[in-house]
N, C-alpha and C positions, 0 to 999 in steps of 0.2 A: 504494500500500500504506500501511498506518497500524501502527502499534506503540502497544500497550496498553504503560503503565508503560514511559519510555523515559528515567528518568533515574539509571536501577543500572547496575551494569556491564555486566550480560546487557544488554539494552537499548542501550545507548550501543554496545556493541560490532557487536551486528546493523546498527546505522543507520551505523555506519562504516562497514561494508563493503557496503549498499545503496547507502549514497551513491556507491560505484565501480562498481556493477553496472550493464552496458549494458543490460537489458531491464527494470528495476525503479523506480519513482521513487515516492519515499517524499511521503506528501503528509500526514501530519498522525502527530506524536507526542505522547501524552500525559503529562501526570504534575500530581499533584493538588496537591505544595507546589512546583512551581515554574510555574503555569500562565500565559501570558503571556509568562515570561522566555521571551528566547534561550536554545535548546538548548546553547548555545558558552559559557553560565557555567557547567553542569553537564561539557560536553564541549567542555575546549578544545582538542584536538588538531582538532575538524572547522572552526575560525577558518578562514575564507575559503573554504567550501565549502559551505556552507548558511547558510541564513538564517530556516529556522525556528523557530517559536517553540513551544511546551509548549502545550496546550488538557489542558482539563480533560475528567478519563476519562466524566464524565458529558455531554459533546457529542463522545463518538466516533463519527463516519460510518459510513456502509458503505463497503469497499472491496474489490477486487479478491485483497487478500492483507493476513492479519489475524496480526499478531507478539502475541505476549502474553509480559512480560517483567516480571511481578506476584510479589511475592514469596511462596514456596512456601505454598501454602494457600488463597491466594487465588482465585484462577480459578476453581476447583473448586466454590466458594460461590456465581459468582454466573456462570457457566456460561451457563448457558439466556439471563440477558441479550444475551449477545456473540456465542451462538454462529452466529448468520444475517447475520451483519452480515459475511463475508466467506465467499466459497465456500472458500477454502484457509487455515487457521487453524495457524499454530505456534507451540507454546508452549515458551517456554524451562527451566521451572519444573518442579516433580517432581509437579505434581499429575496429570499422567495418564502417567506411564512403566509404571507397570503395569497387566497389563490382568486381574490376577484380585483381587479386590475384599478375596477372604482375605488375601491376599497383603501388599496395602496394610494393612491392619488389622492386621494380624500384625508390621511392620516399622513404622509409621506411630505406632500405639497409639489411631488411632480408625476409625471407618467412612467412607469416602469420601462426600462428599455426591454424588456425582452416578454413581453405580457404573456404572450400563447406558451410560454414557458412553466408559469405559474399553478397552474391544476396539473400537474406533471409532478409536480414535490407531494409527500406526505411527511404531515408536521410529525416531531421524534418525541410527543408523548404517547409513550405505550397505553398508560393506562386508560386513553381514548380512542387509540387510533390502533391497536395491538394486531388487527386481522390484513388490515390495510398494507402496514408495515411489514407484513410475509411476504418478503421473495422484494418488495421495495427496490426499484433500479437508483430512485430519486429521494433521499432525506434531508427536510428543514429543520433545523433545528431550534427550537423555540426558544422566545424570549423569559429570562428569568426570574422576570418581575411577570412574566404570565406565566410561567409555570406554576409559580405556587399560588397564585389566584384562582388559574385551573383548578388544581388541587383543591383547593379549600370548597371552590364551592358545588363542583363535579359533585359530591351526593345530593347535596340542596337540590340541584337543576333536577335530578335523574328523580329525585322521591318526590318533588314540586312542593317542597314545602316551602318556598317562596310567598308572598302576595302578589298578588298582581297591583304595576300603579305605585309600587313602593321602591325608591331606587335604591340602590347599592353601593354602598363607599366602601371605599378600599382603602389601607393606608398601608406601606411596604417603606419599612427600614431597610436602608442596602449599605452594605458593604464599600469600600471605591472602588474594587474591580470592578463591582456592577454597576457603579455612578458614571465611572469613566466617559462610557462610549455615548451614554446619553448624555450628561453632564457638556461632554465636549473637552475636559480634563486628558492629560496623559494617559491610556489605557499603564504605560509603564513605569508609573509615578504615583504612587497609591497615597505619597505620604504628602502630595499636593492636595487632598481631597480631605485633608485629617477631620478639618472645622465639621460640628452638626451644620447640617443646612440642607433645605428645600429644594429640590432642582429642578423637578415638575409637578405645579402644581394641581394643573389644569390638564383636559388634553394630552393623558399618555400613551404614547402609541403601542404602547402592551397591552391596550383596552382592546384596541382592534384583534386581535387574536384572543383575548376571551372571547368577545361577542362573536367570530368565527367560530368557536371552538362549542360556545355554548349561547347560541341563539335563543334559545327557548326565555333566558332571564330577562327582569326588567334590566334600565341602562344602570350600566356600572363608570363607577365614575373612580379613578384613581387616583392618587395621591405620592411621588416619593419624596422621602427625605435620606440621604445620607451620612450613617451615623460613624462612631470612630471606630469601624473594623476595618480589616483590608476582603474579607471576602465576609458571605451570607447575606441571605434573604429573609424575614418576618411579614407577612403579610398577615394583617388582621382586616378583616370584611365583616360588616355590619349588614346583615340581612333582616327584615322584617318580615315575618313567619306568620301563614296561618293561623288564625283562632283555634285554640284546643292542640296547638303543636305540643310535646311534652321532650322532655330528656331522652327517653326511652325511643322517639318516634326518630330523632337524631343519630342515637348508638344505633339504630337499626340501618338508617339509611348508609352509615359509616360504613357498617358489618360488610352492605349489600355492593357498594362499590369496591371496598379497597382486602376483604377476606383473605382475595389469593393475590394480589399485589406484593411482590416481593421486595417494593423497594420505596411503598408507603406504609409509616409506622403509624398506629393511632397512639396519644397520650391520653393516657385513661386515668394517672394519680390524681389521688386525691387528698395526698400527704405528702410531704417532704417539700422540699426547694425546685422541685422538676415537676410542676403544676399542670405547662404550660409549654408549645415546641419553642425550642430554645439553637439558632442556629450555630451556640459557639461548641457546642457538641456532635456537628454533623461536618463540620473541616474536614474534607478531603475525602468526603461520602457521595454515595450515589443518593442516599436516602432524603426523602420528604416527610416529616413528620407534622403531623396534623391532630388540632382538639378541638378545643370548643367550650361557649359557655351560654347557659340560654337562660333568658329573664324573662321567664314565662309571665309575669304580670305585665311588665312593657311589652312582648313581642317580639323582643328583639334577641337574636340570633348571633354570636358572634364568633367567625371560623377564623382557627390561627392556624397557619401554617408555617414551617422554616427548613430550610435549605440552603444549600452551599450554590452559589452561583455559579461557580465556574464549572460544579461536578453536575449535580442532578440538574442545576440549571442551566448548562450549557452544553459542554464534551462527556457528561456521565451520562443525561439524559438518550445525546445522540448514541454513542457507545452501546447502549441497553438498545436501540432501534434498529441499529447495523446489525445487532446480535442478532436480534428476531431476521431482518433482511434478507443475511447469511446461512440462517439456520441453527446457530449455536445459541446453548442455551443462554437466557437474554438477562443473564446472571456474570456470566464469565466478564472476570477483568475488572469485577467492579465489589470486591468483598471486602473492600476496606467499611470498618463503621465508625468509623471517627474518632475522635481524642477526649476524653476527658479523665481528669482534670487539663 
């Protein structure tokens, strides 16, 4: 396999966990201002694990499996180049998560260059898209302030215990890798983003891939702020719930989506310090963990979720989609569960 633009984080994160994967072997990473060097001065966590070095994107091969890891905009220009040069192609980038071209245009503020391209990708959450994803030639990779939006409200949508006519706020703490690309910050300067601060307040374009993802809700309206981590996601979503919703009508809906999910946890205590999903315990995990707390007198509904942005919400995510793609179980490569303390 080869990885387009392997020297961001998206990038370096996929090729970290190719390089543990039994059935995968990475044979050429690109990137244009480091071409030559070793991969290990861009990424040095992989020090004694590889030995390759950076080629420049204009001597990319053919290969059996094609990462593109280009920062957003890109791919989408020059498309038609790259796109035969590997039968299974995953991009980590936002240029093909939608697949209705208005849609892009409408959230984006231009025309997609390569639109008939776009219903050709399947976005890389399993837990919606799992059938789709079988045998997959074309994977997007989702955004990770919608993935864990997804998550959170994916049993809501699927049990309808929504209201109708009641909108849905979001608000998602991010990490700076995740601030970066939207913020407009360094993707490789994490410690340029340290300050709390708001970066979108209004208008986030990881709205558009809920509402693709999960049409049936009322409008969701986002919110982020980035807080002082370098990596994780928090998203808490305020739903307002049916009359006669209860606790019980919620753990079931939980049960009924995520049972055989192998890489969403529910948090169920009801004691100790770990209440609530907490993202500084999923570093370097593929896993999304998800709870909840419900104010049956108000109505109101409120789903947390948390995730590592770079793993489940970006290259973990894809990585688990390629697995199903390929055929391998959509587990391998990704059995890290995190750190704590």
């Amino acid at each position: 396999m080869a990885i387009l633009g392997g020297s961001g984080y998206a990038g370096g994160e996929f090729l970290r966990l190719a390089l543990g994967h039994p059935g995968l072997k990475v044979e050429q990473v690109t990137s244009r201002s480091w071409q030559g060097m070793p991969v290990t001065l861009v990424h040095p966590n992989l020090r004694g694990v590889t030995d390759l070095r950076f080629t420049a994107p204009d001597e990319l091969d053919e290969s059996d499996v094609l990462v593109t890891a280009l920062p957003h905009g890109r791919l989408a220009g020059e498309f038609e180049r790259v796109r035969d040069r590997a039968p299974y192609v995953v991009d980590l980038s936002a240029d093909f998560r939608l697949r209705d071209p208005a849609a892009y245009r409408r959230h984006y503020g231009h025309e997609h260059p390569a639109p008939a391209e776009l219903d050709s990708f399947v976005s890389a959450v399993p837990e919606l898209y799992r059938q789709r994803l079988g045998g997959a030639g074309r994977i997007a990779g989702a955004g990770c302030i919608a993935t864990a939006t997804i998550l959170a409200l994916l049993p809501v949508a699927r049990a309808g215990l929504y209201q109708e006519g009641r909108d849905i706020i979001v608000e998602a703490k991010i990490g700076s890798s995740a601030a970066g690309s939207d913020a407009g910050a360094s993707s490789h300067h994490p410690e340029r983003a340290g300050a709390v601060r708001t970066y979108a307040v209004t208008r986030h374009r990881h709205v558009a891939e809920v509402e693709q993802a999960l049409p049936e809700l009322p409008p969701v309206h986002l919110t982020g702020t980035a807080v002082e981590r370098v990596r994780g996601v928090l998203v808490t979503a305020h739903v307002f719930v049916k009359a006669g919703t209860t606790e019980a009508d919620v753990r079931q809906a939980l049960h009924d989506s995520y049972e055989r999910e192998p890489f969403v946890r529910l948090v169920r205590a009801r004691r100790g310090i770990h209440r609530v999903p907490d993202p500084k315990i999923l570093d370097g995990s593929n896993y999304c963990d998800v709870g909840f707390e419900l104010d049956e007198g108000g109505g109101r509904l409120v789903m947390m979720a948390a995730l590592d942005n770079l793993v489940k919400g970006t290259a973990g995510h894809a990585m688990q989609a390629l697995n199903l793609a390929l055929g391998f179980d959509e587990r391998c490569g990704l059995g890290f569960t995190g750190l704590h303390p």
